[in-house]
BAZALO-793175 format. One record per residue (C-alpha): residue number from 0; chain; x, y, z; residue in one letter. Coordinates in nm, 3 decimals, m for minus. Example, Ala and Ser with C-alpha at 12.3 -4.5 7.8 and 13.67 -1.06 7.14 Angstrom:
 pos unit    east   north      up code
   0    A   1.230  m0.450   0.780    A
   1    A   1.367  m0.106   0.714    S
END
This chain:
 pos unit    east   north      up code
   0    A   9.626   9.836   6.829    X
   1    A   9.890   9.622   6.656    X
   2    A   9.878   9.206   6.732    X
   3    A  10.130   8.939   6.771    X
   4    A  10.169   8.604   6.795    X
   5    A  10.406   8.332   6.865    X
   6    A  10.414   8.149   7.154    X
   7    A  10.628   7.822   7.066    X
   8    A  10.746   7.717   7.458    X
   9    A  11.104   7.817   7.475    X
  10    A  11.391   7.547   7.475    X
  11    A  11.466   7.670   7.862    X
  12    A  11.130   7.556   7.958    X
  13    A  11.133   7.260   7.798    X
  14    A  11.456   7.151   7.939    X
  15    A  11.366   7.259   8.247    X
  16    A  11.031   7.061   8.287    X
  17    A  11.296   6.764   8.223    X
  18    A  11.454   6.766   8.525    X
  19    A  11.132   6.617   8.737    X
  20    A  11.005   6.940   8.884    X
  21    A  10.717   6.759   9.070    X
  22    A  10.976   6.646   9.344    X
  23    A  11.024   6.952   9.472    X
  24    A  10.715   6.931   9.587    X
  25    A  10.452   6.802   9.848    X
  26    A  10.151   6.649   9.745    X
  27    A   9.957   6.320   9.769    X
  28    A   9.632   6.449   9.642    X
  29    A   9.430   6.466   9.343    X
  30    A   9.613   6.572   9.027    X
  31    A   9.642   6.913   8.895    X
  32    A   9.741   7.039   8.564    X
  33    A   9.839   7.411   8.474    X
  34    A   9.781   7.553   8.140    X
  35    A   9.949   7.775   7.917    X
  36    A   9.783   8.063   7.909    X
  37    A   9.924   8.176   7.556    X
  38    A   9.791   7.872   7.419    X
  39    A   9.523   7.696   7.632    X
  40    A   9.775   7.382   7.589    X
  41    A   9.882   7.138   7.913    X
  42    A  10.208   7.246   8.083    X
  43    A  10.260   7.115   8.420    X
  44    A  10.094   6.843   8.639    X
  45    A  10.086   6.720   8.935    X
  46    A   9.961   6.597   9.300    X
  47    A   9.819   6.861   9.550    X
  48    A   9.890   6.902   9.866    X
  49    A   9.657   6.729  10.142    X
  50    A   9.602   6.863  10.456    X
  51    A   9.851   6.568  10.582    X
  52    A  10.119   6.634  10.295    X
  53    A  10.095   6.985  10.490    X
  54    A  10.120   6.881  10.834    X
  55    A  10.423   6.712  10.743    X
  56    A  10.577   6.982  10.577    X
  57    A  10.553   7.234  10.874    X
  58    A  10.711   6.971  11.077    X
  59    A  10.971   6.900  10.809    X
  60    A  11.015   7.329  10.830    X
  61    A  11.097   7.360  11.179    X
  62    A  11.421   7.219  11.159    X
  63    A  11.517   7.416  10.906    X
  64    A  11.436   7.739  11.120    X
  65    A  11.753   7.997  11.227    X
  66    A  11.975   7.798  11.003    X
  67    A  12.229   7.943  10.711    X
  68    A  12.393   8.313  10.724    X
  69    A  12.048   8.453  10.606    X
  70    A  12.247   8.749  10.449    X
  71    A  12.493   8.571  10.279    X
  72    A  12.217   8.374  10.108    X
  73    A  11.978   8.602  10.010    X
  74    A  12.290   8.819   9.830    X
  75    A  12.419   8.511   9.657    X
  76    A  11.990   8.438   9.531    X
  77    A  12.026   8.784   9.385    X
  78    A  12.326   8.661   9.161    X
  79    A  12.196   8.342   9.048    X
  80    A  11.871   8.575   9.026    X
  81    A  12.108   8.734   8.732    X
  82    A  12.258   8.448   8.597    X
  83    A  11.914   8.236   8.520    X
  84    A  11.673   8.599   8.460    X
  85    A  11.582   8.467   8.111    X
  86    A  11.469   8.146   8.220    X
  87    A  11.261   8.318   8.543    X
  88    A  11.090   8.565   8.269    X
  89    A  11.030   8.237   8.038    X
  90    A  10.881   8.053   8.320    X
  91    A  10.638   8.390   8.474    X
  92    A  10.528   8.420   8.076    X
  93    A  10.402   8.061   8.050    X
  94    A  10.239   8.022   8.371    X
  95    A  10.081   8.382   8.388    X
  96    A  10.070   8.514   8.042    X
  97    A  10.186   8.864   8.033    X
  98    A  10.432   9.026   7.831    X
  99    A  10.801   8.989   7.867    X
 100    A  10.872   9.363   7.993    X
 101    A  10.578   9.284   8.236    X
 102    A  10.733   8.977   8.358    X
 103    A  11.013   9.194   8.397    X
 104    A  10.845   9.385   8.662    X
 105    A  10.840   9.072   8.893    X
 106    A  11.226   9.032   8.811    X
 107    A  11.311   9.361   8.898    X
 108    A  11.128   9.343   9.210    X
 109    A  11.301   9.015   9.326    X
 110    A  11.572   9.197   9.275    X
 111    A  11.482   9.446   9.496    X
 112    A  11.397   9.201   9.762    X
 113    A  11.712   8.999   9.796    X
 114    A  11.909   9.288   9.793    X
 115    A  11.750   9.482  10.050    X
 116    A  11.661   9.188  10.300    X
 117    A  12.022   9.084  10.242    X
 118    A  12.201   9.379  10.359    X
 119    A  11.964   9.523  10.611    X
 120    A  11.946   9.176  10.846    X
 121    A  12.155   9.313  11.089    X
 122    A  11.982   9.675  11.107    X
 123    A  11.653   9.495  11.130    X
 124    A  11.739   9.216  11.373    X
 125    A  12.011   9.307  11.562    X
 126    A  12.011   9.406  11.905    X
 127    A  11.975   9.791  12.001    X
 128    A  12.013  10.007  12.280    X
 129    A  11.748  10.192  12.485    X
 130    A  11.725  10.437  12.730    X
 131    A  11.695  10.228  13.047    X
 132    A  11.378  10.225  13.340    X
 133    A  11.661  10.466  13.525    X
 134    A  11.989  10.661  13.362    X
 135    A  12.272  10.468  13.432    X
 136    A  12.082  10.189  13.668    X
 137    A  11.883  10.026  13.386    X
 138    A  12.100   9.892  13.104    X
 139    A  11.810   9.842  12.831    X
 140    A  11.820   9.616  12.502    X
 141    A  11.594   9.440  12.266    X
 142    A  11.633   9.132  12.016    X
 143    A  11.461   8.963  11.771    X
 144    A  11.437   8.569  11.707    X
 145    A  11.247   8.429  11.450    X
 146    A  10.828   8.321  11.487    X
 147    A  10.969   7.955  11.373    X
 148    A  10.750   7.847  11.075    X
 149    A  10.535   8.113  10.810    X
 150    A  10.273   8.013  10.654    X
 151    A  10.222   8.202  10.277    X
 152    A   9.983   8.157  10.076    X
 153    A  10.048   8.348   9.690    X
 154    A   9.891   8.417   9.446    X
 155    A   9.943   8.338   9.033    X
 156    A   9.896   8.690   8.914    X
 157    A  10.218   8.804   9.048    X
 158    A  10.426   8.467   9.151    X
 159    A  10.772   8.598   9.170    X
 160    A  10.672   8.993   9.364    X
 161    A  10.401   8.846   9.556    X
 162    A  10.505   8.485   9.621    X
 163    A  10.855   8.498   9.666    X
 164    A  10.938   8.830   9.768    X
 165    A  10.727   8.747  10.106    X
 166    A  10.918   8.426  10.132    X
 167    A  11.235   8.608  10.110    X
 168    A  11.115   8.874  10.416    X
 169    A  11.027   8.541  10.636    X
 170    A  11.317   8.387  10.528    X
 171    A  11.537   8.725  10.635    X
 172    A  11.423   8.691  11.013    X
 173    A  11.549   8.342  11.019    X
 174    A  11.184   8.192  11.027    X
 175    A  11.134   7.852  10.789    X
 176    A  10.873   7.881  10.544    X
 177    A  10.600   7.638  10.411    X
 178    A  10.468   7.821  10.063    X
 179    A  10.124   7.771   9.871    X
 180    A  10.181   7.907   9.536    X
 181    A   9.919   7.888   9.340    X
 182    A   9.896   7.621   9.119    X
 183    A   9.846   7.824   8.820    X
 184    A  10.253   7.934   8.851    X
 185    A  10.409   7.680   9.060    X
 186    A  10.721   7.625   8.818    X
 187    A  10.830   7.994   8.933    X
 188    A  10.832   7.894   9.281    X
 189    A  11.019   7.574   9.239    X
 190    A  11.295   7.724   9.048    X
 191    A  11.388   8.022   9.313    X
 192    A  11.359   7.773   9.564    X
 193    A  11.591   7.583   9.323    X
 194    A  11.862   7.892   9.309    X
 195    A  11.778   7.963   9.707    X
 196    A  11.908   7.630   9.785    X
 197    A  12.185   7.653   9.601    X
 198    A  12.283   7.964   9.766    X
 199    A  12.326   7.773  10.079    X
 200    A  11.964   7.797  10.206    X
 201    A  11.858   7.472  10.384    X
 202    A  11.625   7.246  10.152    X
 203    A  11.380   7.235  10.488    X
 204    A  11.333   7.589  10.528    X
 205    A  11.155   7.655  10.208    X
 206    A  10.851   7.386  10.130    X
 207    A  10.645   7.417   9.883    X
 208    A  10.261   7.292   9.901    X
 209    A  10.101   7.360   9.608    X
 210    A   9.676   7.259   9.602    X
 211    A   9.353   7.346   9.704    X
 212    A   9.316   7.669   9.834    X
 213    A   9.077   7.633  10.100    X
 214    A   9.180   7.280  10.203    X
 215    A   9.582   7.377  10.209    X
 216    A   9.489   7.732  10.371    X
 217    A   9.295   7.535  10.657    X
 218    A   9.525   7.304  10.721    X
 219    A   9.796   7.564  10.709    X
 220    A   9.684   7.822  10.977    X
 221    A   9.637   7.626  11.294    X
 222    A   9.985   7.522  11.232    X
 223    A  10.212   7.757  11.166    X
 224    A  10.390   8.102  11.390    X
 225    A  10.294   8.376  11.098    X
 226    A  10.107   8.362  10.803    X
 227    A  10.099   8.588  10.493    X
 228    A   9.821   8.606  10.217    X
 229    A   9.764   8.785   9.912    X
 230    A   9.453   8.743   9.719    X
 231    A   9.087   8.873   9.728    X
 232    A   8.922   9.063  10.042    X
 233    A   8.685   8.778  10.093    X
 234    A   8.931   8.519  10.142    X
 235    A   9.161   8.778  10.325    X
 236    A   8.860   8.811  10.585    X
 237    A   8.836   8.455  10.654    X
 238    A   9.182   8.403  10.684    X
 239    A   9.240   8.699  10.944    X
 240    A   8.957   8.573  11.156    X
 241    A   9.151   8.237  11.160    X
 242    A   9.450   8.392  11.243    X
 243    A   9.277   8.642  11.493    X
 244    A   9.178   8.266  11.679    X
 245    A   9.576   8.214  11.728    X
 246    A   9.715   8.573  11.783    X
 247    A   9.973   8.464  11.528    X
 248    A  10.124   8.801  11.366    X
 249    A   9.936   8.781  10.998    X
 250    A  10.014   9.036  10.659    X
 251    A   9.761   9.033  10.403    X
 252    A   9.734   9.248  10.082    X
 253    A   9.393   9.189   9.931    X
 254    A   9.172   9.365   9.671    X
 255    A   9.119   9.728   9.499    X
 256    A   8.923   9.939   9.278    X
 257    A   9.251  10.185   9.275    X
 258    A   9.204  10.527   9.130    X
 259    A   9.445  10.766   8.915    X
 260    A   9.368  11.139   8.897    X
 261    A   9.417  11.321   8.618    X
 262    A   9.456  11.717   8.753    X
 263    A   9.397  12.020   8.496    X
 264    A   9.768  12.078   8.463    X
 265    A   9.890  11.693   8.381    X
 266    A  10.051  11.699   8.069    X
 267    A   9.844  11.450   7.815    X
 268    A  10.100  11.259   7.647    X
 269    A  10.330  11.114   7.925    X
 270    A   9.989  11.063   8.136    X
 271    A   9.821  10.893   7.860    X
 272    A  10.139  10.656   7.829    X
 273    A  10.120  10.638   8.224    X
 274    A   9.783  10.535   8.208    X
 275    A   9.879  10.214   7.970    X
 276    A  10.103  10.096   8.201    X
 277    A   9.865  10.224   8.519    X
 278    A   9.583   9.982   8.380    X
 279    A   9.657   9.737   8.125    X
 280    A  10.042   9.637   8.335    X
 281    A   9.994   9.246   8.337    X
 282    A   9.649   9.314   8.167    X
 283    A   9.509   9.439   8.431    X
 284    A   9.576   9.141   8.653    X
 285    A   9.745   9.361   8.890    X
 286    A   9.593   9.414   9.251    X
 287    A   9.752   9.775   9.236    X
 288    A   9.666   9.865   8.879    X
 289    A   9.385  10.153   8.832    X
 290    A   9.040  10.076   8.699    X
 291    A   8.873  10.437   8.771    X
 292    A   9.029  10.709   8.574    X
 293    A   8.901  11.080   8.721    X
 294    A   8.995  11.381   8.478    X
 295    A   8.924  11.701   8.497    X
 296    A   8.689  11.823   8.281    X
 297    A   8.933  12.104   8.148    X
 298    A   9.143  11.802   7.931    X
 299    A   8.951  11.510   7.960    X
 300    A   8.825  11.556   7.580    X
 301    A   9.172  11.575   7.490    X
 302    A   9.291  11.330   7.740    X
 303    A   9.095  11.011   7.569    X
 304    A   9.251  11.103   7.228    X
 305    A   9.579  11.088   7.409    X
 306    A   9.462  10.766   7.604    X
 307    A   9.356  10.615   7.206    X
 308    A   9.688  10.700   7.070    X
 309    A   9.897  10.557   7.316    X
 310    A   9.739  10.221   7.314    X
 311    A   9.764  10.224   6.907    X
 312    A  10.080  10.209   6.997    X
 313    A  10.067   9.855   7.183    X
 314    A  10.085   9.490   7.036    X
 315    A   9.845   9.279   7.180    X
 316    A   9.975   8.926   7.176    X
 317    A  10.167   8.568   7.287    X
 318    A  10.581   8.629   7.258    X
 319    A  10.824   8.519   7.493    X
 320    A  11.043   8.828   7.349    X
 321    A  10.920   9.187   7.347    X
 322    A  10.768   9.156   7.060    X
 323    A  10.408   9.217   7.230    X
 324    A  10.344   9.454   7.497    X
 325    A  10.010   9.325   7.652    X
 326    A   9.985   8.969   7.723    X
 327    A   9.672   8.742   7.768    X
 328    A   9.460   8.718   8.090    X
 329    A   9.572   8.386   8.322    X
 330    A   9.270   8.127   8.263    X
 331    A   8.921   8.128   8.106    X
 332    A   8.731   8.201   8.469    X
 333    A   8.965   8.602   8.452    X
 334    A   8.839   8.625   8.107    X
 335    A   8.516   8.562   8.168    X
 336    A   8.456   8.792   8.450    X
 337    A   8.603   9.060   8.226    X
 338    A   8.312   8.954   7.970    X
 339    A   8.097   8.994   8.212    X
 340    A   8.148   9.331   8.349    X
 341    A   8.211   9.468   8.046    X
 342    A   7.853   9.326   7.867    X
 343    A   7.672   9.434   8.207    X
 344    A   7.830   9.795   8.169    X
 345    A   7.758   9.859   7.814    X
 346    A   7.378   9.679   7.847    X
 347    A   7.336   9.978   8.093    X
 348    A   7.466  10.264   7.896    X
 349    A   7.819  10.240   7.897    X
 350    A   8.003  10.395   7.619    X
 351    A   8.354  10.189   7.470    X
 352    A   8.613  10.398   7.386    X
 353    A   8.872  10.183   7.281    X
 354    A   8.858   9.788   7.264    X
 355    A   8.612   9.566   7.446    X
 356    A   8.658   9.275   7.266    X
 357    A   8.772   8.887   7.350    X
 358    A   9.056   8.802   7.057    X
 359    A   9.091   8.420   7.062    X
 360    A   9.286   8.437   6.770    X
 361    A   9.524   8.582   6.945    X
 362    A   9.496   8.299   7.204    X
 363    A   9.204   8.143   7.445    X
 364    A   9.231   8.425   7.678    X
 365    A   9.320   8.722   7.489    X
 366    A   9.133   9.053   7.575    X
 367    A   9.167   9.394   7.430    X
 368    A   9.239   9.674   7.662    X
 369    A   8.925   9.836   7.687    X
 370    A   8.831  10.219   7.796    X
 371    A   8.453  10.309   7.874    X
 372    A   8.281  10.591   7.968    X
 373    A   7.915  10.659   8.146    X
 374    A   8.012  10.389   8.357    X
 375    A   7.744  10.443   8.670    X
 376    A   7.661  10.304   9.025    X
 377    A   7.427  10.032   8.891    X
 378    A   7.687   9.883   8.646    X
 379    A   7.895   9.589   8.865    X
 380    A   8.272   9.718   8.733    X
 381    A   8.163  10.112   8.889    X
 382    A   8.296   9.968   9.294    X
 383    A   8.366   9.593   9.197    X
 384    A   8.753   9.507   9.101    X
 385    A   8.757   9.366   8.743    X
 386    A   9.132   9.267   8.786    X
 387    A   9.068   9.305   8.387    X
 388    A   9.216   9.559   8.090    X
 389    A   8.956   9.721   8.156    X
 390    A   8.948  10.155   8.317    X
 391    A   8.645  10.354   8.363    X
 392    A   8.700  10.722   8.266    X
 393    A   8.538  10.977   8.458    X
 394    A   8.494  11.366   8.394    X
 395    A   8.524  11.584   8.743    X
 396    A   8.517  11.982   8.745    X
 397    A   8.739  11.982   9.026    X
 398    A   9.023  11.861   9.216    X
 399    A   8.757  11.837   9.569    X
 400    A   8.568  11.626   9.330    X
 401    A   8.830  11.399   9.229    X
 402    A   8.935  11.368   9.577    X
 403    A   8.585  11.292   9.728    X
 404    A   8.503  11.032   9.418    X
 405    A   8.837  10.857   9.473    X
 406    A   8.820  10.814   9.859    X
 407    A   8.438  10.682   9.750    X
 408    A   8.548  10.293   9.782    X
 409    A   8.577  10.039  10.058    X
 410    A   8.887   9.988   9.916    X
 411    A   9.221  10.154   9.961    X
 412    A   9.542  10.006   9.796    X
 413    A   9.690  10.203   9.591    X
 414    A   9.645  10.545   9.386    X
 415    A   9.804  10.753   9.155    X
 416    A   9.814  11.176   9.088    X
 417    A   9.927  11.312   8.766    X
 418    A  10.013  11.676   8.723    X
 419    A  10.265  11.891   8.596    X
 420    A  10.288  12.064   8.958    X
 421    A  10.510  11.878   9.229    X
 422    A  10.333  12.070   9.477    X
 423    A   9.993  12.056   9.315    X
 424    A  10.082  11.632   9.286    X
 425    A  10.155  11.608   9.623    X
 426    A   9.900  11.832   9.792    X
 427    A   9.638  11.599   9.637    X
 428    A   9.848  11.264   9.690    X
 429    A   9.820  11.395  10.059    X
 430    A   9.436  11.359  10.089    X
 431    A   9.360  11.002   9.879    X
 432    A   9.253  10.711  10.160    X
 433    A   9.555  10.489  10.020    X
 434    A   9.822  10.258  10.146    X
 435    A  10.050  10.362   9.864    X
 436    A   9.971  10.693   9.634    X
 437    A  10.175  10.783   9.354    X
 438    A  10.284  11.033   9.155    X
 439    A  10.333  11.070   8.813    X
 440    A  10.355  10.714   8.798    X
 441    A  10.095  10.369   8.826    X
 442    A  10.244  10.208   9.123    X
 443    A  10.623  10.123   9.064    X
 444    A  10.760  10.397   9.247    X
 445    A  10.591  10.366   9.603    X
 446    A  10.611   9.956   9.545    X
 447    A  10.966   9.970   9.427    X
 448    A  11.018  10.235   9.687    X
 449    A  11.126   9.922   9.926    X
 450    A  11.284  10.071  10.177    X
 451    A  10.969  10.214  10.286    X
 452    A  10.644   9.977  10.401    X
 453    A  10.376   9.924  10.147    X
 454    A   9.996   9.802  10.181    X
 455    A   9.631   9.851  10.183    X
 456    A   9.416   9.992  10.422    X
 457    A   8.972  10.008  10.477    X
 458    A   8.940   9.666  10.321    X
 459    A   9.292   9.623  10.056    X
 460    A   9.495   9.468  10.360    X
 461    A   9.635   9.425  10.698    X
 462    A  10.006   9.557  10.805    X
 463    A  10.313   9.590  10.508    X
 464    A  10.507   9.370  10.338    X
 465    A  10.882   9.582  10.263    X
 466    A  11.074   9.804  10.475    X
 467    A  11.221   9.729  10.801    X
 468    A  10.875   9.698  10.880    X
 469    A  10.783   9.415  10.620    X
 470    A  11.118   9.238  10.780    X
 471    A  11.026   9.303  11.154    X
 472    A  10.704   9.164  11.141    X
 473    A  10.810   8.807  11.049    X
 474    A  10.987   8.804  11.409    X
 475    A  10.950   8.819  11.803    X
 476    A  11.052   9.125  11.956    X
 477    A  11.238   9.074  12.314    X
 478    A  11.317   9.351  12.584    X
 479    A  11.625   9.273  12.816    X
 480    A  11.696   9.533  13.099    X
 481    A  11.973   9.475  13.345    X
 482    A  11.890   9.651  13.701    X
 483    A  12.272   9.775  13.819    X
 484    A  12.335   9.888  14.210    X
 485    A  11.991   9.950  14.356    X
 486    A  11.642   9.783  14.219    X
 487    A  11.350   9.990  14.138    X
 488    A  11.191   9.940  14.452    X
 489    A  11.238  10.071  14.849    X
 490    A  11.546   9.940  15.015    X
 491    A  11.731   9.934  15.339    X
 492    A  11.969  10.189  15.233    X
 493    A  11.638  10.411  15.070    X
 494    A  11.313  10.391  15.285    X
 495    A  11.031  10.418  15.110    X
 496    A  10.938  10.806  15.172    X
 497    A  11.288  10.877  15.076    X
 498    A  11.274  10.660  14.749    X
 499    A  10.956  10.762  14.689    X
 500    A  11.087  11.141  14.659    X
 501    A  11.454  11.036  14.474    X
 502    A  11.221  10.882  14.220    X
 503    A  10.940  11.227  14.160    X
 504    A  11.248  11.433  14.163    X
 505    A  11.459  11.231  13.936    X
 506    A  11.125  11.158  13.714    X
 507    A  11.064  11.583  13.741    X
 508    A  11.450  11.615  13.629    X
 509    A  11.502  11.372  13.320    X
 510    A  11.121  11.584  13.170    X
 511    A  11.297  11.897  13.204    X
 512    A  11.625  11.752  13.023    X
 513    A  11.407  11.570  12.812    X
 514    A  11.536  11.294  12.851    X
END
């Protein structure tokens, strides 16, 4: 594997961390300073959020709620999205410390978002038609109208796709939003909010309340109409039951041990390249990304030679160009749970393949991507989510085995099928206990796939973000039915025997019409 480094902060940065970023903020607590990952240098401070600082923003979000032309906004964000994207990617590589084209990722997605919210409010939200209680007598409709204030709470691996895109769905059912981005990659969130607001959004509907993340997250849920979190199961559980206490509608995408599956008939090049980008995306920092590998025994000889060559092929290392391909992991606590599992796996037998080694030369938090074999149930990566560079391979004699080892998890996020059969792909997508399978690719094409809902199931999440879906559940849903000439109910003009046999007849007539 090649290396690279150069990670001088970009001019853009600088000059944006001149123009007082900390007021866009909340916060009268203690003081909190983000490092560069690249480097392990100081780049942004300042005062967390309290649970008051909180309080005050929810009440500072309500009157921000159902204001703007929601559509017009989010299409002019997806413009200024355009006209600032090298400043966006600058800012996700400092804070996080992946690799430009990864960073890219979160751009494209955003994207994504602002188009499809944008042009799909009025399919999602707007009133429709329904067969009424009675043809003709019951004139049916239901609305929407926003929850008032969501509560989201983000996390830094993925701050544009996973922080804003979710403010962007609230914001699309004309709900306010107060935000907790992590305060690893806050500087993201405050410049979108930055373009948002200069697409005509109201400054009160987006606040942002950076801190602690079980003293904001407290104070956050008893207060607010919806809530959305993304981070690990554990938290996710505590958060639900919270939310469970207020019946308040709640979307949470949470951990994963994801599996790819590697049939007899994949062809070994492109799925060796597929794998790179399956596992080591974001290095590995990537709730979706796959850290079991199951190949059939038929190539799997042939399939780590592939696996070898391809990540030759990467530069490991610090650029804010694409000069590297991998990036570093986040902060020193991801780095040294990667240690960790990795030590624990080979002290029990584990084979390396490829890499396995911290590079601080590279930077503080630089890890190699790293392939193992004999990985086995006693070892704490075999069911535990690294969120590392790090994929266990596994040999399987059949595609029932693959199957049966991959469903194997309390987890169930996202997967991935390679084969050089469509209909051999999909008849094993079709059995994997996923939210979001793939084929022939990591998990870009069912998470870019936005039009349709995406999420976890067992324990990787609670309902979709995306989709009309993703947009519907950030709002009430309200019947309306109009009763015309004679109510549903006995009358003078129709006794009750003689409604009572208009109504089976008519009920006996609309079945056979199917109506």
């Amino acid at each position: 594997m090649k290396t690279f480094t150069s990670a001088h902060l970009p001019p853009r940065v600088s000059d944006f961390l001149a123009t007082n970023p900390v007021g866009d903020v909340r916060g009268s607590g203690a003081q909190h300073t983000a490092l560069m990952p690249f480097t392990g240098e100081e780049l942004f401070s300042f005062p967390t959020a309290t649970p008051e600082d909180v309080a005050a923003a929810v009440t500072t979000a309500r009157a921000g709620v159902g204001q703007g032309n929601r559509g017009r906004i989010l299409l002019k964000l997806h413009d200024l999205i355009r006209k600032h994207e090298e400043l966006i990617l600058d800012l996700i590589q400092a804070e996080n410390g992946k690799s430009r084209s990864h960073a890219y990722d979160e751009v494209m997605d955003l994207y994504n978002c602002a188009r499809f919210y944008g042009v799909n409010i009025r399919k999602a939200f707007g009133s429709a038609r329904h067969p009424g209680a009675l043809p003709v007598l019951t004139k049916t409709r239901t609305q929407h109208y926003p929850l008032g204030v969501v509560g989201l709470i983000s996390p830094w691996n993925y701050p544009l796709s996973l922080g804003v895109g979710d403010v962007l769905a609230a914001l699309s059912a004309g709900n306010s939003v107060v935000h907790k981005p992590d305060s690893q990659t806050t500087l993201t969130a405050i410049l979108v909010r930055r373009l948002a607001i200069e697409a005509g959004l109201p400054e009160a509907a987006w606040q942002l309340v950076p801190g602690n993340g079980a003293e904001v997250g407290d104070a956050l849920v008893p207060l607010v109409d919806g809530l959305s979190f993304t981070g690990s199961t554990k938290v996710g559980k505590s958060i639900a039951a919270q939310a469970a206490g207020r019946l308040i509608p709640t979307m949470l995408e949470l951990g994963g041990k994801n599996p790819m599956l590697v049939l007899d008939d994949a062809p070994l090049e492109p799925t060796a390249r597929g794998a790179v980008r399956t596992a080591f995306s974001s290095s590995g920092q990537l709730c979706m990304s796959a850290e079991r590998a199951y190949v059939h025994t038929d190539i799997y000889e042939d399939f780590l030679v592939a696996l070898t060559k391809a990540l030759d092929e990467q530069t490991l290392g610090a650029a804010f160009s694409d000069a590297a391909t991998i990036g570093s992991l986040t902060s020193q606590k991801q780095l040294e749970t990667v240690q960790a599992h990795v030590r624990d796996a080979v002290d029990k037998g584990a084979t390396i393949v490829y890499g396995g080694k911290h590079r601080p030369e590279l930077g503080p938090f630089f890890f190699e991507p790293t392939v193992l074999t004999g990985v086995t149930q006693e070892m704490e990566l075999f069911a535990n989510e690294t969120f590392g560079p790090v994929l266990a391979v596994y040999e399987v004699d059949s595609d029932a085995a693959a199957i049966h080892a991959a469903n194997d998890t309390n987890y169930g996020l996202c997967a991935s099928v390679w084969s050089g059969s469509s209909r051999h792909g999909w008849e094993v997508a079709s059995q994997l206990e996923a939210g979001m399978v793939n084929i022939n690719e990591g998990f870009a094409a069912a998470y870019g796939s936005i039009a349709a809902p995406g999420g976890g199931v067992k324990e990787s999440g609670l309902n979709h973000r995306h989709g009309i879906t993703g947009m519907r559940l950030w709002a009430n849903e309200r019947t309306v039915a109009e009763q015309k000439l004679h109510p549903l109910a006995p009358s003078e003009l129709l006794p009750p025997q003689r409604f009572q046999k208009l109504i089976t007849t008519g009920m006996a007539a609309m079945k056979a019409l199917r109506l």
